[in-house]
VOTI-236870 format. One record per atom (N, C-alpha, C, O): residue number from 1; residue in three letters; x, y, z. Coordinates in nm, 2 decimals. Atoms other than C-alpha are relative to their C-alpha. Example, Ala and Ser with C-alpha at 12.3 -4.5 7.8 and 13.67 -1.06 7.14 Angstrom:
SITE   num   residu     east    north       up
SITE     1      Ala     0.09    -0.12     0.00
SITE     1      Ala     1.23    -0.45     0.78
SITE     1      Ala     0.09     0.12     0.00
SITE     1      Ala     0.19     0.12     0.07
SITE     2      Ser    -0.09    -0.11     0.00
SITE     2      Ser     1.37    -0.11     0.71
SITE     2      Ser    -0.08     0.11     0.08
SITE     2      Ser    -0.03     0.22     0.09
***
This chain:
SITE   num   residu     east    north       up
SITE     1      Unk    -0.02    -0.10     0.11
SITE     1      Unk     0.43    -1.11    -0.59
SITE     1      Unk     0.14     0.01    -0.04
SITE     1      Unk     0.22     0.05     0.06
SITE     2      Unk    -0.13    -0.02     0.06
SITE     2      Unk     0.76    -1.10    -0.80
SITE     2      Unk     0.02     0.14     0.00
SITE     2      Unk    -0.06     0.22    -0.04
SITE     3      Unk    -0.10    -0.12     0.01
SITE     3      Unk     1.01    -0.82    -0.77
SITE     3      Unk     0.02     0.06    -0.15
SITE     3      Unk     0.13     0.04    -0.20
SITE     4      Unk    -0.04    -0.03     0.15
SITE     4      Unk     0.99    -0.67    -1.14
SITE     4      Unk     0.01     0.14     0.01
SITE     4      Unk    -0.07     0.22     0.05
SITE     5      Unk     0.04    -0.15     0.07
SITE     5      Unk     1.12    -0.35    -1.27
SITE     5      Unk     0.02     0.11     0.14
SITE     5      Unk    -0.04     0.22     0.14
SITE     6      Unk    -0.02    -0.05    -0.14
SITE     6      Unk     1.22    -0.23    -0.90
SITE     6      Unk     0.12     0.08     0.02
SITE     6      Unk     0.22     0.02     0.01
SITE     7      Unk    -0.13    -0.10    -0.09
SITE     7      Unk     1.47     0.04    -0.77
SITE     7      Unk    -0.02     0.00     0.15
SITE     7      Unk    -0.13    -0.02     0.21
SITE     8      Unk     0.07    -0.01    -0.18
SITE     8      Unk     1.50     0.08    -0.38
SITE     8      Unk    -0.08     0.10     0.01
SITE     8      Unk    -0.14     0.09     0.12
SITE     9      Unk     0.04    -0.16    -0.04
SITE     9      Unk     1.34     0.41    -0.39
SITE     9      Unk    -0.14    -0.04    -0.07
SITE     9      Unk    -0.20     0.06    -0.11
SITE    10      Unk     0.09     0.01     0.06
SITE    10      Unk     1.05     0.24    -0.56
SITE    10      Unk    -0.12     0.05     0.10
SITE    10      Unk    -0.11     0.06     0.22
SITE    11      Unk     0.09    -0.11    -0.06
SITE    11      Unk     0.68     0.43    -0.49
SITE    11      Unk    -0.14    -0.09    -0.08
SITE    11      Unk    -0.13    -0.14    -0.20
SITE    12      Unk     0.11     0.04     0.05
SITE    12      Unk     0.32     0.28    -0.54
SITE    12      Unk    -0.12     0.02     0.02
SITE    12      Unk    -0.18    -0.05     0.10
SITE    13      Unk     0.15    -0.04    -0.04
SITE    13      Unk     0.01     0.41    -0.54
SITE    13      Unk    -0.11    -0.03    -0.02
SITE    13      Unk    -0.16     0.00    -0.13
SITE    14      Unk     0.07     0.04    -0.04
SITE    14      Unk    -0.27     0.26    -0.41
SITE    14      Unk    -0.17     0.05     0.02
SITE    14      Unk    -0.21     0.06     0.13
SITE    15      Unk     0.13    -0.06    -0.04
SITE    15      Unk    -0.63     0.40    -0.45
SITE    15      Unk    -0.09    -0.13     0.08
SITE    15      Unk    -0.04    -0.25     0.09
SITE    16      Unk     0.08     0.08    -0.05
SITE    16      Unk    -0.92     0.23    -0.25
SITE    16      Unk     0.06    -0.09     0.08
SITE    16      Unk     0.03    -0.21     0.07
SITE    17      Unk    -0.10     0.07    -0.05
SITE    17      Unk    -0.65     0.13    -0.02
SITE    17      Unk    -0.08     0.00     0.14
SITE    17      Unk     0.01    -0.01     0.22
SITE    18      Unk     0.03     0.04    -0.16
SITE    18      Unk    -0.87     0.11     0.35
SITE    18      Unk    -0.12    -0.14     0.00
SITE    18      Unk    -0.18    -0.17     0.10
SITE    19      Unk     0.06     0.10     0.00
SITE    19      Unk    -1.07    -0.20     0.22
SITE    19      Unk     0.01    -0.07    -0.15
SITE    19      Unk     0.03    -0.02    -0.26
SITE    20      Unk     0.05     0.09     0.12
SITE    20      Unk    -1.13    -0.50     0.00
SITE    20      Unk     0.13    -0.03    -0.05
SITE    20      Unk     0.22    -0.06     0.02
SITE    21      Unk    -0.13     0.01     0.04
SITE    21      Unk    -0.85    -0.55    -0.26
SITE    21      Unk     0.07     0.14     0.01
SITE    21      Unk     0.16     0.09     0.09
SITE    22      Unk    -0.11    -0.06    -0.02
SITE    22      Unk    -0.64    -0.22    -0.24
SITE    22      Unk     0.04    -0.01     0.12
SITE    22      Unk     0.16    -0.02     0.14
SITE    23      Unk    -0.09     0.06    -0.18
SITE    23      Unk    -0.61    -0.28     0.14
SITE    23      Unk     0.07    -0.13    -0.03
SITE    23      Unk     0.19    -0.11    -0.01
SITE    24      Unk    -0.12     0.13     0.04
SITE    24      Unk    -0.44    -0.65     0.02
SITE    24      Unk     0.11     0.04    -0.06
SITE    24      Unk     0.22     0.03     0.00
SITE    25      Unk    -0.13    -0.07     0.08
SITE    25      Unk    -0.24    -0.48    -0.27
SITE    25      Unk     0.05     0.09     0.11
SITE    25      Unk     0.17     0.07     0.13
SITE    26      Unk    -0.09    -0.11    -0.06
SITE    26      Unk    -0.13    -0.21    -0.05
SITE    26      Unk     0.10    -0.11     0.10
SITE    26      Unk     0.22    -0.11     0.10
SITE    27      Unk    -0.07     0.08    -0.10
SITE    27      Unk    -0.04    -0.51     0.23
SITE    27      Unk     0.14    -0.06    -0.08
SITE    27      Unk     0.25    -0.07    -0.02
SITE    28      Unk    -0.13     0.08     0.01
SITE    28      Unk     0.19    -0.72    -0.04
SITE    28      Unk     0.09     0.11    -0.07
SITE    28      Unk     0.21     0.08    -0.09
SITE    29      Unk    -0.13    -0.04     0.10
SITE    29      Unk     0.35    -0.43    -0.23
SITE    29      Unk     0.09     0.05     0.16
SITE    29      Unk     0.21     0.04     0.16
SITE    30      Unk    -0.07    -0.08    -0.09
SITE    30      Unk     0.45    -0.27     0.12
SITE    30      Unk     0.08    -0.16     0.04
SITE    30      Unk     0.20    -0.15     0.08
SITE    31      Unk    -0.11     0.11    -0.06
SITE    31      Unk     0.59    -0.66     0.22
SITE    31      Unk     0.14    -0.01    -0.09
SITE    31      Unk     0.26    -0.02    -0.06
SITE    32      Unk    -0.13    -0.02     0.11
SITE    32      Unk     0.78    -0.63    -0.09
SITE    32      Unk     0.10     0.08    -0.03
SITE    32      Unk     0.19     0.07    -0.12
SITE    33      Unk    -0.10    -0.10    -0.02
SITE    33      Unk     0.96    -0.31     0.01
SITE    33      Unk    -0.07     0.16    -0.08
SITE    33      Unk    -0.02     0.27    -0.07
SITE    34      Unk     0.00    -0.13     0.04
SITE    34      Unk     0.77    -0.06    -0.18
SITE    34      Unk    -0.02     0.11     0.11
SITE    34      Unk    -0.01     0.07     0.22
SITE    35      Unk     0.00    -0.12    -0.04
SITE    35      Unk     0.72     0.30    -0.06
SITE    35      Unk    -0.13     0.01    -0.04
SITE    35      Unk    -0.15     0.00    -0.16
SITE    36      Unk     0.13    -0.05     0.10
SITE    36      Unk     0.33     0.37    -0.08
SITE    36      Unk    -0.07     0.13     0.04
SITE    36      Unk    -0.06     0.21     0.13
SITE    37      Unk     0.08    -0.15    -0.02
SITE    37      Unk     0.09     0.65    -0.13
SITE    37      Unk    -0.15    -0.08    -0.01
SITE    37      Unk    -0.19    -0.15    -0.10
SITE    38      Unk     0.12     0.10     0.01
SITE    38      Unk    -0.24     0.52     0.00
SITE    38      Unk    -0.15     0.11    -0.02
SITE    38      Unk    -0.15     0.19     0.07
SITE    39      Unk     0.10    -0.06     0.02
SITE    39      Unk    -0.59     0.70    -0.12
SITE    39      Unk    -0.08    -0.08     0.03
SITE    39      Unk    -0.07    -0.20     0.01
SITE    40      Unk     0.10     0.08    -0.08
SITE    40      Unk    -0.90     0.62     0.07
SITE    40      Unk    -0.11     0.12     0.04
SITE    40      Unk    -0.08     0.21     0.11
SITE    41      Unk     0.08    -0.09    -0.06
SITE    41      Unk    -1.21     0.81     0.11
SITE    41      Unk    -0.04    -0.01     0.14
SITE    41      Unk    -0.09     0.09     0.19
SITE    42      Unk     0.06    -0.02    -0.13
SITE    42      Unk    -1.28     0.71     0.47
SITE    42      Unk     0.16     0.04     0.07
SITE    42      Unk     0.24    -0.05     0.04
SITE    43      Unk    -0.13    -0.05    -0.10
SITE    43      Unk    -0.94     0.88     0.69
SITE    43      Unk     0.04    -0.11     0.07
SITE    43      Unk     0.14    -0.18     0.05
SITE    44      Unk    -0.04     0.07    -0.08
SITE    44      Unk    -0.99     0.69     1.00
SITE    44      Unk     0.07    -0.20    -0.09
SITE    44      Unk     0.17    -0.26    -0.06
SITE    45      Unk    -0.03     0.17     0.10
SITE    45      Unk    -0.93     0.31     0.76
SITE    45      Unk     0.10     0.01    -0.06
SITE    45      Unk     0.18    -0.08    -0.05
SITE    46      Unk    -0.14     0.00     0.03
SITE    46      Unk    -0.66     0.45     0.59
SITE    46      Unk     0.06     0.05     0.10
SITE    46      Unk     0.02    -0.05     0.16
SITE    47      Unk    -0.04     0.03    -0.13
SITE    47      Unk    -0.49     0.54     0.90
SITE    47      Unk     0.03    -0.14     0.05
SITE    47      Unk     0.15    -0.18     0.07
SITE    48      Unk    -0.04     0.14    -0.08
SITE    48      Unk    -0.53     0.18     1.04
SITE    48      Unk     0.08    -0.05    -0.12
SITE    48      Unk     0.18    -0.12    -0.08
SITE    49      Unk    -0.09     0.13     0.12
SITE    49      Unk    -0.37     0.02     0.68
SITE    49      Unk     0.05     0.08     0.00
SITE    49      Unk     0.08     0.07    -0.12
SITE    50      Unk    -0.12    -0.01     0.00
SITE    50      Unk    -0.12     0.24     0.72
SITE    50      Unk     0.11     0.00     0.11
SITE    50      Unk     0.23     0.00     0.10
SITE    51      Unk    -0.05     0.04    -0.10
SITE    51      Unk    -0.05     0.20     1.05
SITE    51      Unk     0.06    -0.20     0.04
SITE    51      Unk     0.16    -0.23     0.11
SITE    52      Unk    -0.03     0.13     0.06
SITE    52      Unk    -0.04    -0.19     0.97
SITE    52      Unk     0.12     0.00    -0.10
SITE    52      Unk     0.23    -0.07    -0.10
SITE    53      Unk    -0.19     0.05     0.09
SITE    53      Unk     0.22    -0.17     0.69
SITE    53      Unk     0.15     0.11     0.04
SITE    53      Unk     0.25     0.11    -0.02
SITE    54      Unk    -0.15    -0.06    -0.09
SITE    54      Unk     0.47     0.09     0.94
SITE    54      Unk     0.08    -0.12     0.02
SITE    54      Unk     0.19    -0.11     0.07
***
């Protein structure tokens, strides 16, 4: 995923982030340095994918 359009303080938010593709996207923006905000209706799943991209 290319760096475009980025500040350090950059922020991304992520719905349907504890499976499928938003759990991926959330994996490469967070490799890429962003800052994310992850929405997930099941708790315990977002917990683990956010415990993964700490």
């Amino acid at each position: 995923m290319k760096k475009r359009f980025r500040s350090e303080n950059s922020y991304a938010l992520v719905t349907g982030a504890s499976s499928g593709m938003g759990r991926e996207y959330a994996r490469l923006l967070a490799d890429d340095g962003y800052n994310l905000i992850l929405v997930a209706l099941v708790q315990e799943e977002m917990d683990a994918v956010a415990t993964e991209q700490a």
